[in-house]
N, C-alpha and C positions, 0 to 999 in steps of 0.2 A: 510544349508547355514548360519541362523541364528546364529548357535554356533560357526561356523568359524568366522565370523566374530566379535563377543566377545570376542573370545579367540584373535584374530589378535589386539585389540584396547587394552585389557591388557596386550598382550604383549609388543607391542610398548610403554605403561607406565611404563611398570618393566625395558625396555634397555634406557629409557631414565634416569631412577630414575638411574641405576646403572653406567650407562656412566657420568652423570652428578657427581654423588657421587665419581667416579675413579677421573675427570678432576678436581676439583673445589682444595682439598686439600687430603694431606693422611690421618690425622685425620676424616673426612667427608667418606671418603672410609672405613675405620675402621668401622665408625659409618654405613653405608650402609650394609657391610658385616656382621655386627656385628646383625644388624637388619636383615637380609635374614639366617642367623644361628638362630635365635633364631625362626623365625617361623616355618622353615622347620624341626627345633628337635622338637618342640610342635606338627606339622602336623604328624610328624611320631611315635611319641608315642600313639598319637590317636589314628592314625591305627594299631600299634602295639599291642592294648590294648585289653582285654576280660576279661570276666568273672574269668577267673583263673590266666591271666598274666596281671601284675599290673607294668607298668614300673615307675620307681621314677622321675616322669617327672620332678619336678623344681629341685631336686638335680641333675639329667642331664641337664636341662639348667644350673642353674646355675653356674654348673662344664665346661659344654661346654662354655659358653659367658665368664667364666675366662681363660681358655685355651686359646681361640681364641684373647683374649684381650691380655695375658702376651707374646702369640707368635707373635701378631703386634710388641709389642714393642721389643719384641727380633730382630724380623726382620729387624725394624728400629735402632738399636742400642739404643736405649734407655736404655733397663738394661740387663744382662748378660746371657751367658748360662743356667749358674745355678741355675737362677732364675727360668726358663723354665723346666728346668728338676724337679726342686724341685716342682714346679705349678703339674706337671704332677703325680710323687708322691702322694701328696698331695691330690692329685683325686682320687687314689685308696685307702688310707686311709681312708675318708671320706665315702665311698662305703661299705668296713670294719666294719665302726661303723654299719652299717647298719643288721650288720649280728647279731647280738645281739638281735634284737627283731626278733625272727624269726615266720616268718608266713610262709603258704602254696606258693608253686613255687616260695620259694623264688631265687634262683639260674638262674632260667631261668627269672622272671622279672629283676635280676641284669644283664644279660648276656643281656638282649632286652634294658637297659638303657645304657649299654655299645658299643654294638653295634652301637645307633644311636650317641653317640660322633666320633665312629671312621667311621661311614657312611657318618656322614655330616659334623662335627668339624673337621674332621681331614683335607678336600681338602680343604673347604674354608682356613681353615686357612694356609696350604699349597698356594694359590695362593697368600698373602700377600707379598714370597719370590720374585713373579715375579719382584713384583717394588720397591726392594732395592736391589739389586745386590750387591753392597756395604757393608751391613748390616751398611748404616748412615741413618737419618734420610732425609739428604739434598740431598741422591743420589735418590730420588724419581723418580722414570720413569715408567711412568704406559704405555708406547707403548707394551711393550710385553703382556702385560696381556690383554690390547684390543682386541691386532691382536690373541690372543689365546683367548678369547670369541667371540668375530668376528667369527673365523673359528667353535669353537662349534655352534653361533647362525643359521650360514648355515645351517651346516649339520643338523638341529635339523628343521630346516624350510624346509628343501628339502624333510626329511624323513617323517614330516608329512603332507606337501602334496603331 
């Protein structure tokens, strides 16, 4: 009972951090999401991590909080496709140079540093489309993306308890 209810009073501080962060501005949402990407790829390289697999944690952050950054502002129109695409690019180069110094498993720690961009960078940064429909900055509508965590935060409370 003691854990449940721990877990129930953190919870309720991470829906208000991130409701507060969606309602106040998009820049502030950016910055929230931007902040729950970047733990959740350090939380899973940790785990991801052993003795033999060595995932390139801050070139994966790094690579993911740029991604997740240049696709807000694509979302919001701020700067163009091709910026986006070239960002993304640009990621896999970066990965490349890496192949140069080569050490043991190296293959399978690039494919485990890969993985968690497209594990976790890829959806958060996908939910940024919810609230510019538009692709303007001024068409900011964060209602769809509530009611679409809203309905995850349910289901996710019903199923564990």
């Amino acid at each position: 009972m003691k854990n449940f209810i721990q877990r129930s009073i953190t919870g309720i501080f991470y829906v208000v951090v991130i409701i507060a962060g969606i309602l106040l501005h998009p820049f502030v949402f950016a910055f929230v999401f931007a902040c729950i990407t970047a733990v959740s790829l350090l939380e899973y390289y940790k785990l991801a991590a052993s003795e033999t697999i060595r995932p390139w944690k801050y070139a994966g952050l790094i690579t993911g909080l740029i991604l997740f950054i240049v696709n807000f502002l694509f979302a919001a129109g701020i700067v163009p496709g091709y910026v986006l695409l070239g960002t993304i690019l640009f990621s896999f180069f970066v990965f490349f140079l890496g192949l140069i110094r080569w050490q043991e498993s190296l293959l399978i720690s690039l494919g485990i540093t890969y993985l968690g961009i497209l594990y976790i960078v890829a959806p958060l940064s996908l939910l940024t489309h919810f609230c510019f429909p538009d692709n303007e900055l001024a068409s900011y509508n964060y209602e769809i993306l509530l009611g679409y965590l809203f309905i995850l935060w349910l289901y996710d409370t019903g199923a564990y308890i």
